[in-house]
Steps between C-alpha positions, in 0.01 A plus 500: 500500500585836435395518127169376586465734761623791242222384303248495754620877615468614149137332426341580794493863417365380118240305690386761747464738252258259326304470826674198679467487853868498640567154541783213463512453049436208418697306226239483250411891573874548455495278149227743402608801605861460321293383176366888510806659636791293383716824557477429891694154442760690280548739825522281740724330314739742494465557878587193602753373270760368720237314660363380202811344331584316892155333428554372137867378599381342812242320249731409253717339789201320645404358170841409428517294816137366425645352121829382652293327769242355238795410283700278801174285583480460111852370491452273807206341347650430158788379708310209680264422218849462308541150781126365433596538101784460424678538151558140266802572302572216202770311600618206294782254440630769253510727803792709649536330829750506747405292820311166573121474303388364890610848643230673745599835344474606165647834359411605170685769387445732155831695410627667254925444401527904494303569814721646785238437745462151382916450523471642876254252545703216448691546784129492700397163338858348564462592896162355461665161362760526770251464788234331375694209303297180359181664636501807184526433156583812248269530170703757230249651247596734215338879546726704250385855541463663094711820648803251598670425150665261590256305710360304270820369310621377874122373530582306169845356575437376835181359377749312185739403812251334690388262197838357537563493903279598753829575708717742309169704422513557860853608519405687121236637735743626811741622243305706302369698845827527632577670170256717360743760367609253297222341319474433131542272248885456529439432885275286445678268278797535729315389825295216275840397407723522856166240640601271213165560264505423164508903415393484143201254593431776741460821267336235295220441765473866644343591147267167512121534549565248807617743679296772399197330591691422833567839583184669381275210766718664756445877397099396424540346909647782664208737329231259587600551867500875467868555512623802292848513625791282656600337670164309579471212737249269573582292861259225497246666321519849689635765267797755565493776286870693481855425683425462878737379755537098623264621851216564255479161343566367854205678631270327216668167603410573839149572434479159297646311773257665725239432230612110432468440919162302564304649743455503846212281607359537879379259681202519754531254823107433605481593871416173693 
């Protein structure tokens, strides 16, 4: 290293003058001898700059690599801890479900009406409906963000929708995502009343504590489970945290396939 051996160059002649027989330095004579004469380390410093700054980036690279390295095996083992415990969302008659209660697959999901992530994932959950069929069943939980103003009045009215048909909160549900530069309070009386709601009962029931309470054991959910943005997903159990294409949730089906699959068992023939 050429720094150290700028160091070494300068010391030795410190160290001979103080009677050292000329020798290789070693590194606790060097600690010592820059302790007395810390204006060698300055010199060699500037000497051997160039050199100097290639080491510290090289470093920084190499410890970059190391965290980045340390920070994928961390993820990988969070990942497949995430299939021996999974998540246990509530999930009740009074439930948002679209799909078959005997379904295999389960897909929570925790939106927000003002989201734009969570209205480009719709389109990802309805390809996941499309290929999977009877065997997936769609869970719809309330996540209004406080910086979307108009994601909690949406919360509210589909909530009031639902307590009168299951159904057209659904298509209240599609509606709303399909429009989001429309929301507010006249479109939501509007939509209530094209899916044949009683609208009044509706702005009636958006203000009850009913749905408050409804809403705020969804929000209380979603921050149990750590999420702190949407769209959030749970697929039986295993959380997705953000908007991810349909071959991500495949992959996690995959793996709980794989998982579900009893295992191999081999058997020994005794030798005669």
């Amino acid at each position: 290293m050429k720094l150290w051996s700028a160091l070494a160059v300068c010391l030795s002649g410190l160290l001979l003058g103080q009677g050292v027989a000329a020798r290789e330095i070693s590194a606790d004579e060097l600690t010592k001898a820059l302790a007395k004469h810390p204006d060698v380390l300055i010199e060699a410093i500037k000497a051997n700059r160039k050199a100097i700054f290639a080491i510290i980036n090289q470093t920084g690279v190499e410890e970059q690599e190391r965290q980045r390295q340390e920070a994928e095996e961390a993820a990988k083992l969070a990942y497949e801890e995430q299939f021996k415990n999974p998540l246990k969302p509530a999930i009740d008659s009074k439930s948002h479900i679209r799909g078959q209660n005997t379904a295999r697959l389960t897909l929570v999901e925790y939106a927000d009406f003002e989201c734009p992530y969570c209205a480009s994932s719709v389109a990802v959950v309805d390809e996941l409906r499309a290929k999977y069929g009877q065997d997936i069943r769609i869970v719809f939980k309330n996540f209004p963000l406080p910086f979307h103003p108009q994601a909690m009045p949406a919360a509210q009215w589909f909530e009031a929708v639902a307590m009168q048909s299951p159904e057209a909160a659904w298509s209240f549900h599609d509606v709303l995502f399909k429009n989001q530069d429309k929301l507010g309070i006249d479109f939501f009386r509007k939509t209530a009343a094209s899916l044949g709601v009683d609208v009044k009962k509706c702005e009636a029931d958006a203000s009850s504590e009913a749905v408050k309470q409804r809403i705020s054991a969804d929000i209380d959910e979603a921050i149990k489970f750590n999420f702190d943005g949407t769209p959030g997903f749970l697929l039986n159990g295993i959380p997705v945290r953000g908007a991810f294409p349909v071959e991500h949730f495949e992959g996690i089906i995959k793996k709980l396939e794989l998982a579900a699959q009893p295992a191999e068992v081999s058997v020994t023939t005794p030798a005669e």
